[in-house]
MDTraj code that builds the backbone (N, CA, C; nanometers):
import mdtraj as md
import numpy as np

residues = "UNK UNK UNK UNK UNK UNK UNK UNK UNK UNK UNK UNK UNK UNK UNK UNK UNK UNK UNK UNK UNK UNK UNK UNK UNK UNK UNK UNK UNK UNK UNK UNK UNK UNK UNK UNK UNK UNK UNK UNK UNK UNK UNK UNK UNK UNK UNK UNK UNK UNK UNK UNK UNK UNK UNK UNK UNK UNK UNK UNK UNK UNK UNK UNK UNK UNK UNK UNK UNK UNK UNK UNK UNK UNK UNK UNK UNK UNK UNK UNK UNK UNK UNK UNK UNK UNK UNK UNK UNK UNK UNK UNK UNK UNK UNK UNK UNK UNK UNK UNK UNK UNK UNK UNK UNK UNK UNK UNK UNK UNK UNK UNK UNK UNK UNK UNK UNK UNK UNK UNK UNK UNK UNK UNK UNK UNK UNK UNK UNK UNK UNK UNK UNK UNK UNK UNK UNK UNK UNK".split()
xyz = np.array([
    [0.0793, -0.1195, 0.0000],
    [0.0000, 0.0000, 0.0000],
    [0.0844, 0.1271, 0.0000],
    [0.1987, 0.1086, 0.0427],
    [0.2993, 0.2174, 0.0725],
    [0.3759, 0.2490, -0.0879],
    [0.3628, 0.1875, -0.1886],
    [0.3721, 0.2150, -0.2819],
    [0.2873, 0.3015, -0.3684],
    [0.1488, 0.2775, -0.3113],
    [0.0600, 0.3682, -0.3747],
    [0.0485, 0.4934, -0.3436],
    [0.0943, 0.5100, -0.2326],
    [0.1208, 0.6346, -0.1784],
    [0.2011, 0.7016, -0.2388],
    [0.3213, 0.6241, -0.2485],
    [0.4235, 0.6884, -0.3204],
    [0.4388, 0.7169, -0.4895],
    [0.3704, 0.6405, -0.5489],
    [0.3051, 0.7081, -0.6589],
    [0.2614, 0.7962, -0.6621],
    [0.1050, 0.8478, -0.5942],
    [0.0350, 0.9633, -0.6348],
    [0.1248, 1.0522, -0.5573],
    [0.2012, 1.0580, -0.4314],
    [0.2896, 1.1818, -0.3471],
    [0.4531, 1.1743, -0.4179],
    [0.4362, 1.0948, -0.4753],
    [0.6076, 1.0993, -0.5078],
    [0.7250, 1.0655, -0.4210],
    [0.6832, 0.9826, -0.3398],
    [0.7501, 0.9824, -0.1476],
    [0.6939, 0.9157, -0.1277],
    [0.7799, 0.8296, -0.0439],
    [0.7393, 0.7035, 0.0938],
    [0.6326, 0.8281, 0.1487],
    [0.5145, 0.7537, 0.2678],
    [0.4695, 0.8157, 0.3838],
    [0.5802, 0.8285, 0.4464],
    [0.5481, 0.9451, 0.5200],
    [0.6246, 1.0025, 0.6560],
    [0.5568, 1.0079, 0.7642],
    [0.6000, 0.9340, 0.8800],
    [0.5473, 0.9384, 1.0044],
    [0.6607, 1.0000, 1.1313],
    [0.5890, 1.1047, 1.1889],
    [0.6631, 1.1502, 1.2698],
    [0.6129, 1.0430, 1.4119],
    [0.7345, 1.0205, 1.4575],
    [0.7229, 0.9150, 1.6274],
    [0.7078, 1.0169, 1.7650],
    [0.6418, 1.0154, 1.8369],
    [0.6769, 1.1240, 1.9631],
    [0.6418, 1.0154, 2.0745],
    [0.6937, 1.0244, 2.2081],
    [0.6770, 0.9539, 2.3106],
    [0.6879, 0.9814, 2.4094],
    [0.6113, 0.9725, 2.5133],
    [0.6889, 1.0357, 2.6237],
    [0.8276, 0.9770, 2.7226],
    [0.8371, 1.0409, 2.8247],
    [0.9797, 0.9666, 2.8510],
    [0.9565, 0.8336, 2.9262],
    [0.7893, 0.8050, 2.9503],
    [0.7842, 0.6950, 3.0055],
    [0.7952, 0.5356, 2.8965],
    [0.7784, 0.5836, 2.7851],
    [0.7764, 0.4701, 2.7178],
    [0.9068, 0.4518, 2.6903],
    [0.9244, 0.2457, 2.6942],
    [1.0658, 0.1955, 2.6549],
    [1.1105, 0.2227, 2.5973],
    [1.2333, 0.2122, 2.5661],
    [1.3046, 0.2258, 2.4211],
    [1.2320, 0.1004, 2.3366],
    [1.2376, -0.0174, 2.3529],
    [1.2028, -0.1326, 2.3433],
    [1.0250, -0.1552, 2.2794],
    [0.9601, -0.0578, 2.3386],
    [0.8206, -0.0470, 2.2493],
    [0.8341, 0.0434, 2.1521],
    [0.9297, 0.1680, 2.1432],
    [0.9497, 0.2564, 2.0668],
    [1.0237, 0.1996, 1.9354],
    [1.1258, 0.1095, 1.9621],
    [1.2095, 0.0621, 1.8607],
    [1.0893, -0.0461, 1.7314],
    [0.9582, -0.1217, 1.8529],
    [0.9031, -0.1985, 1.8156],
    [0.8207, -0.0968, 1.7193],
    [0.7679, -0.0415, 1.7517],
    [0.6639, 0.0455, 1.6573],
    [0.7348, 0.1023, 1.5673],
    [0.8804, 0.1867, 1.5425],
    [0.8819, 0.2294, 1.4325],
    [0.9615, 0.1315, 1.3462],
    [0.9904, 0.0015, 1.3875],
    [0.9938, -0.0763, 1.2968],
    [0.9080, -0.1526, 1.2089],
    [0.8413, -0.1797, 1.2459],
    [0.6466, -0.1851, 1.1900],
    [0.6261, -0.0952, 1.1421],
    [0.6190, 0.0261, 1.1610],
    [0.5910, 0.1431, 1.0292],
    [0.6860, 0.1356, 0.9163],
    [0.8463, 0.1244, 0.9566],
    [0.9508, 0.1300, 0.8133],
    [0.9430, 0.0115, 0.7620],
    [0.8693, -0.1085, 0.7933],
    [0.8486, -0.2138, 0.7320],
    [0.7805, -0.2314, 0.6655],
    [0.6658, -0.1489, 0.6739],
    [0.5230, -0.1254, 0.5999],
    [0.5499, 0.0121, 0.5036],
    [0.7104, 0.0369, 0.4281],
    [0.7623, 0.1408, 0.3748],
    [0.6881, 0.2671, 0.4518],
    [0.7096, 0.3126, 0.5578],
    [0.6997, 0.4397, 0.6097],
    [0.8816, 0.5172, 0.6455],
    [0.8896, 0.6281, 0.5941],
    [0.9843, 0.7106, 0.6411],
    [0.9452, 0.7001, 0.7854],
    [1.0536, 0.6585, 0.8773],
    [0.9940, 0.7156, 0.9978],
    [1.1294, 0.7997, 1.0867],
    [1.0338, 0.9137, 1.1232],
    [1.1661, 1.0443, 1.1657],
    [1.0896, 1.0429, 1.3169],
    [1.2014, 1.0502, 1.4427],
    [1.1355, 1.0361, 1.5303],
    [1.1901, 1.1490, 1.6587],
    [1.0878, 1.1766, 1.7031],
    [1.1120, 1.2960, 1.7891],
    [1.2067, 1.2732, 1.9216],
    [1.2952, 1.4148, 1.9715],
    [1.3315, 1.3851, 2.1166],
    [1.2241, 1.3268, 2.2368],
    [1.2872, 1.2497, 2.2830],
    [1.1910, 1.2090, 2.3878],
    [1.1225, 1.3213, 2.4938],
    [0.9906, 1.3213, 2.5462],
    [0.9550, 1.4201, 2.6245],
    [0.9397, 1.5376, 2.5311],
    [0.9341, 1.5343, 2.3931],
    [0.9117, 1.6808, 2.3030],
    [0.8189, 1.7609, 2.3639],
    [0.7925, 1.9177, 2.3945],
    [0.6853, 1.9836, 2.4273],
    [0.6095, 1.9491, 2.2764],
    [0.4726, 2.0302, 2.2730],
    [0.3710, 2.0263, 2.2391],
    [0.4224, 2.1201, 2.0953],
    [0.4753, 2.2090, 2.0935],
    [0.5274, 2.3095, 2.0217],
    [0.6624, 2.2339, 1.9605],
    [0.7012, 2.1685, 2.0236],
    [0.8305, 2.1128, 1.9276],
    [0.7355, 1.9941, 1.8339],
    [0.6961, 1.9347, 1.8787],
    [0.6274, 1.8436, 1.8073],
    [0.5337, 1.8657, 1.6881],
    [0.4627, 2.0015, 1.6980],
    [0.4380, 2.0813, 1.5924],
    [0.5167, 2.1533, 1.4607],
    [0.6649, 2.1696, 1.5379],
    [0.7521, 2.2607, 1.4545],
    [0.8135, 2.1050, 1.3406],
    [0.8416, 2.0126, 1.4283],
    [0.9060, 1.9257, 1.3437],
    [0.7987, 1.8329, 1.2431],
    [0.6793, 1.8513, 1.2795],
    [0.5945, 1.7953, 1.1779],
    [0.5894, 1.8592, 1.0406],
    [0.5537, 1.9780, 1.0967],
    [0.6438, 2.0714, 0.9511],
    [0.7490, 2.0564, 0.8884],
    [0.8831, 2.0579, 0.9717],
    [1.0045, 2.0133, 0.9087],
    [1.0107, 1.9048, 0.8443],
    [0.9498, 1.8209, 0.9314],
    [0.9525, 1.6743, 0.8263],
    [0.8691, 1.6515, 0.7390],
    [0.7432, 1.7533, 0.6970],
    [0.6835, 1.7090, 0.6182],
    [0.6013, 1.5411, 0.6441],
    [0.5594, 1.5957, 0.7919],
    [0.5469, 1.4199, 0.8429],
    [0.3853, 1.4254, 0.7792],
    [0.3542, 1.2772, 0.6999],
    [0.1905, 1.2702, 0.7063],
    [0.1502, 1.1908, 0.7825],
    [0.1848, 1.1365, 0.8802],
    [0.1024, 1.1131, 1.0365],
    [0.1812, 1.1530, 1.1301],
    [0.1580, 1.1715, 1.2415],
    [0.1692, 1.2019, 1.3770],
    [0.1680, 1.0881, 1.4965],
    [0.2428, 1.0170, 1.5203],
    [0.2581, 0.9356, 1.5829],
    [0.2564, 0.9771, 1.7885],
    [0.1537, 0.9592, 1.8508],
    [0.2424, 0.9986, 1.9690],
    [0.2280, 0.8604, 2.0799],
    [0.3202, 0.8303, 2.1623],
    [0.3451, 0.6656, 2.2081],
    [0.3679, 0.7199, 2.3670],
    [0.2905, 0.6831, 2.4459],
    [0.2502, 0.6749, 2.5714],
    [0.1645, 0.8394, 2.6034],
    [0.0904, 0.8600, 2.5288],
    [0.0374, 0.9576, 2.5220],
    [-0.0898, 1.0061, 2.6692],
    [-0.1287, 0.8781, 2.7099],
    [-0.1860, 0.9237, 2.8535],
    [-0.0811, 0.9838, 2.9124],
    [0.0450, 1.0068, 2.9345],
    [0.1172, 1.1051, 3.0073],
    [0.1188, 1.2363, 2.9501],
    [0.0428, 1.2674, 2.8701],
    [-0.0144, 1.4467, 2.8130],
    [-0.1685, 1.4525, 2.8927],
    [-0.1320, 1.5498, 2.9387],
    [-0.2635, 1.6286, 2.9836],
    [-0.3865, 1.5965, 2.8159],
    [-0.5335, 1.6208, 2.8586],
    [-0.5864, 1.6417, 2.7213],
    [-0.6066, 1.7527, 2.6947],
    [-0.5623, 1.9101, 2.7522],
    [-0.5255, 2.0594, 2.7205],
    [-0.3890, 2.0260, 2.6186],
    [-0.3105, 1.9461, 2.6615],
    [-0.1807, 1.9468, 2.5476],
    [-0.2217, 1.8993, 2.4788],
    [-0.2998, 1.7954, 2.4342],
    [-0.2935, 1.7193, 2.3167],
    [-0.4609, 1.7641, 2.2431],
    [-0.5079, 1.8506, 2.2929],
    [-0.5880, 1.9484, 2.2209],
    [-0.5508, 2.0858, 2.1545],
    [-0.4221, 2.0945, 2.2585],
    [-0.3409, 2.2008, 2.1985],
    [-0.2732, 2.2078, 2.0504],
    [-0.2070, 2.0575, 2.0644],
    [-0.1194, 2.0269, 1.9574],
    [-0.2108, 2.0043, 1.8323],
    [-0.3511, 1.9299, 1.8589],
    [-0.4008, 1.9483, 1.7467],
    [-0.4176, 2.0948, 1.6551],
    [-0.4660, 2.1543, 1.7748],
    [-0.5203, 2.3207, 1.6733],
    [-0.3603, 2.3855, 1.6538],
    [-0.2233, 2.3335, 1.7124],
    [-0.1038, 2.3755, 1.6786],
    [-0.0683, 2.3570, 1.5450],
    [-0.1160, 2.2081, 1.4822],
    [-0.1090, 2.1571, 1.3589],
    [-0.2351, 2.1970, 1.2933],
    [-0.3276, 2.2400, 1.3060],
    [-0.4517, 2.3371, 1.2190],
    [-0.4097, 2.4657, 1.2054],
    [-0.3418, 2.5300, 1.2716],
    [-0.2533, 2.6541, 1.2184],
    [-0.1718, 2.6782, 1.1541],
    [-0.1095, 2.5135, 1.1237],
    [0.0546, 2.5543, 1.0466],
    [-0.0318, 2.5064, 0.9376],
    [-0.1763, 2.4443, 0.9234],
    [-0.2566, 2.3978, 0.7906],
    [-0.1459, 2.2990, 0.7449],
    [-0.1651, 2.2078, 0.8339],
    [-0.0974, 2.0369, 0.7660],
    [-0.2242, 1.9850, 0.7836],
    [-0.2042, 1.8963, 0.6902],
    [-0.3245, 1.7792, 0.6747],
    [-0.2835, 1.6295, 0.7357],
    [-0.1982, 1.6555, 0.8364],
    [-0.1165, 1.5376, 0.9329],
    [-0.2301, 1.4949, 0.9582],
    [-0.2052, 1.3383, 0.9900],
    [-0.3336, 1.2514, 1.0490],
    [-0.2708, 1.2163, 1.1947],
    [-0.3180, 1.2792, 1.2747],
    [-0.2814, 1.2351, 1.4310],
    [-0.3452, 1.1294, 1.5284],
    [-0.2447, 1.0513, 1.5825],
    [-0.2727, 0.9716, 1.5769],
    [-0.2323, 0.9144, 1.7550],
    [-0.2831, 0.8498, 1.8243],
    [-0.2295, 0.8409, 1.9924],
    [-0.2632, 0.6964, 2.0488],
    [-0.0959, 0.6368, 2.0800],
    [-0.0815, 0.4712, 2.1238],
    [-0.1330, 0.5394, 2.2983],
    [-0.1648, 0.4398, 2.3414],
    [-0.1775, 0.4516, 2.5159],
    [-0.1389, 0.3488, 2.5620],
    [-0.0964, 0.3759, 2.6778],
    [0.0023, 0.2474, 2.7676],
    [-0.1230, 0.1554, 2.8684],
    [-0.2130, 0.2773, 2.9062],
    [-0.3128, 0.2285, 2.9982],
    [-0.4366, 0.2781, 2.9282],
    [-0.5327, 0.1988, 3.0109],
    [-0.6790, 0.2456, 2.9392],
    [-0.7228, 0.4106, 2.9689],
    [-0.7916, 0.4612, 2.8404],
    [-0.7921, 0.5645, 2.8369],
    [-0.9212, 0.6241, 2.9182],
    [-0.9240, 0.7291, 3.0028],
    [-1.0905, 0.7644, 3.0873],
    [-1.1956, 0.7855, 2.9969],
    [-1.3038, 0.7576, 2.9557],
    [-1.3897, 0.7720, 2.9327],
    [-1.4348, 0.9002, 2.8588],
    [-1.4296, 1.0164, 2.9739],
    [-1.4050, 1.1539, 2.9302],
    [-1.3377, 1.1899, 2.8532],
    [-1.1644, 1.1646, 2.8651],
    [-1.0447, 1.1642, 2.7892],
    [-1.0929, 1.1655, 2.6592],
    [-1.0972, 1.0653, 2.6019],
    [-1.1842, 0.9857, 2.5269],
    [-1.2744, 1.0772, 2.4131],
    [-1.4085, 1.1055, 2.4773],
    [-1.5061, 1.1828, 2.4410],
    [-1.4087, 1.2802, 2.3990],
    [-1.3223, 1.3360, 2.4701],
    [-1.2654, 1.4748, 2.4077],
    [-1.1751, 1.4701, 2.3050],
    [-1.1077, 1.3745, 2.2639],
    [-0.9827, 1.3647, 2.1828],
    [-1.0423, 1.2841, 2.1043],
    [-1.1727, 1.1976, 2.0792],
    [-1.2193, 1.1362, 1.9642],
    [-1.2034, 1.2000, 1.8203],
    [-1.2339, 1.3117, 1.8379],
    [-1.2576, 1.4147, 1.7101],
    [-1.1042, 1.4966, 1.6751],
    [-1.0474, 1.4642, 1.7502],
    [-0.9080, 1.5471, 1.7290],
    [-0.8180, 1.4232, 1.6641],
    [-0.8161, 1.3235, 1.6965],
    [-0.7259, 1.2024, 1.6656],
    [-0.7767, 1.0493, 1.6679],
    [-0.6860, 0.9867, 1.6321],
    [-0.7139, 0.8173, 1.5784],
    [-0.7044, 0.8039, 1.7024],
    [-0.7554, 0.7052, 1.7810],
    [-0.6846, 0.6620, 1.9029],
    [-0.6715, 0.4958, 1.9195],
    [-0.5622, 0.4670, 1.9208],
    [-0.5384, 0.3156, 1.9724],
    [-0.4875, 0.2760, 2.1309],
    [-0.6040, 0.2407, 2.1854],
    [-0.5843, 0.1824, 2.2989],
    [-0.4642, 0.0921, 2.3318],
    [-0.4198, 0.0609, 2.4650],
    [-0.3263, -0.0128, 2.5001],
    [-0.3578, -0.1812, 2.4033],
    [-0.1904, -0.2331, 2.4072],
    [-0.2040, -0.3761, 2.3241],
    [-0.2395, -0.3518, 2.1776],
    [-0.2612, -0.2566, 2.1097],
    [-0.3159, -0.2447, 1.9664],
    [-0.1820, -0.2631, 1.8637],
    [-0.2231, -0.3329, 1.7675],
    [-0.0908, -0.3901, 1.6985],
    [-0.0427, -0.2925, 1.6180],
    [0.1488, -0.2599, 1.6189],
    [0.1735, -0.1767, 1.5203],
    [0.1511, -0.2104, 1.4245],
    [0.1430, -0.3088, 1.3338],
    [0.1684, -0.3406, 1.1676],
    [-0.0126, -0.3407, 1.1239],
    [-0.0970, -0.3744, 1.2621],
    [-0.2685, -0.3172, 1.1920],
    [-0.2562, -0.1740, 1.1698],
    [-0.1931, -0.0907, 1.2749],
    [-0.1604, 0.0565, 1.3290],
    [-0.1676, 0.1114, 1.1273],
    [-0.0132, 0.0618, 1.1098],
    [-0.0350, 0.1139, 1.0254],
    [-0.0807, 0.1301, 0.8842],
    [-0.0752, -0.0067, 0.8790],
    [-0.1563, -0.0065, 0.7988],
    [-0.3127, 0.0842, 0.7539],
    [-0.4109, 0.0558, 0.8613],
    [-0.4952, 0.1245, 0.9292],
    [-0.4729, 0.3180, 0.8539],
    [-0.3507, 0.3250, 0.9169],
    [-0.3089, 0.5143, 0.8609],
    [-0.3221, 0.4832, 0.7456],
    [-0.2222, 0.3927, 0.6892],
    [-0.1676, 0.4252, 0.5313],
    [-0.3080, 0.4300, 0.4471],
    [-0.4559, 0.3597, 0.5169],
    [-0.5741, 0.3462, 0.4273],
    [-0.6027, 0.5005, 0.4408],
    [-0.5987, 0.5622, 0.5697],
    [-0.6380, 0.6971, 0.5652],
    [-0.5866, 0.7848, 0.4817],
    [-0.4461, 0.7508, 0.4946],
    [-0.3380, 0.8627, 0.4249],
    [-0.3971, 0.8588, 0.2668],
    [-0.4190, 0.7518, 0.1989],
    [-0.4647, 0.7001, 0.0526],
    [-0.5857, 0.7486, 0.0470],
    [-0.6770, 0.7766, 0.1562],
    [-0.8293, 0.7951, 0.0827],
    [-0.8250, 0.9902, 0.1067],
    [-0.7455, 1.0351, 0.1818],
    [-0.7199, 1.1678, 0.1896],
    [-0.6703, 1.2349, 0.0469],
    [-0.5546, 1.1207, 0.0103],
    [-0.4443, 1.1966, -0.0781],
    [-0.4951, 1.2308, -0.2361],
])
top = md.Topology()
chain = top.add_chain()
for i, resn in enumerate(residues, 1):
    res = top.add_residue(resn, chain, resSeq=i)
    for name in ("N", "CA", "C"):
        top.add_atom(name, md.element.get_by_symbol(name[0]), res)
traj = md.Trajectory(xyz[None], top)
């Protein structure tokens, strides 16, 4: 599928990785190997990125998803933030949020409409696949 992408864009997908500092190296290494396996560029952020760095480098990289990996450790003010951060710079990034633990209910309700969300245990290689259908029916 990552070929078709790269036909009509001229480019692998690009997925930017963000995590917080609680997640392993070891789940981090696991997921963006499952994305570059499934031909994704994958460019991956300092660990603990603020909300604003994570915005600036989505731009830089020209990332078309947004990856963020232990994302219950963001408030949902940051990660409502970061969405309308990336509606200002007008990217058409597909954002997207792994969780380590189950997500509240509320949480939930609020970040439905802002991002993909994959609950704890959700497989990287469905993960991305899953994007790359989005990224294709967007592009």
């Amino acid at each position: 599928m990552s070929h078709e992408f790269a036909q009509l864009e001229g480019r692998q997908p690009r997925v930017l990785v963000g995590k917080s500092i609680k997640v392993s190296q070891q789940a981090m290494r696991s997921v963006c190997s499952s994305f570059a396996d499934m031909g994704f560029n994958v460019d991956v952020a300092p660990a603990n990125s603020s909300v604003d760095d994570l915005a600036l480098q989505c731009v830089e990289n020209d990332a078309d998803i947004l990856l963020v990996l232990g994302a219950n450790h963001m408030t949902t003010p940051e990660l409502t933030y970061l969405a309308n951060k990336l509606a200002f710079y007008e990217l058409e990034t597909v954002k997207a949020l792994f969780f380590q633990t189950p997500l509240s209910l509320i949480d939930s309700k609020k970040l439905e409409d802002l991002y993909r969300i994959f609950p704890e245990g959700s497989n990287p290689i469905e993960t991305s696949l899953g994007l790359l259908k989005v990224l294709l029916t967007n592009a």
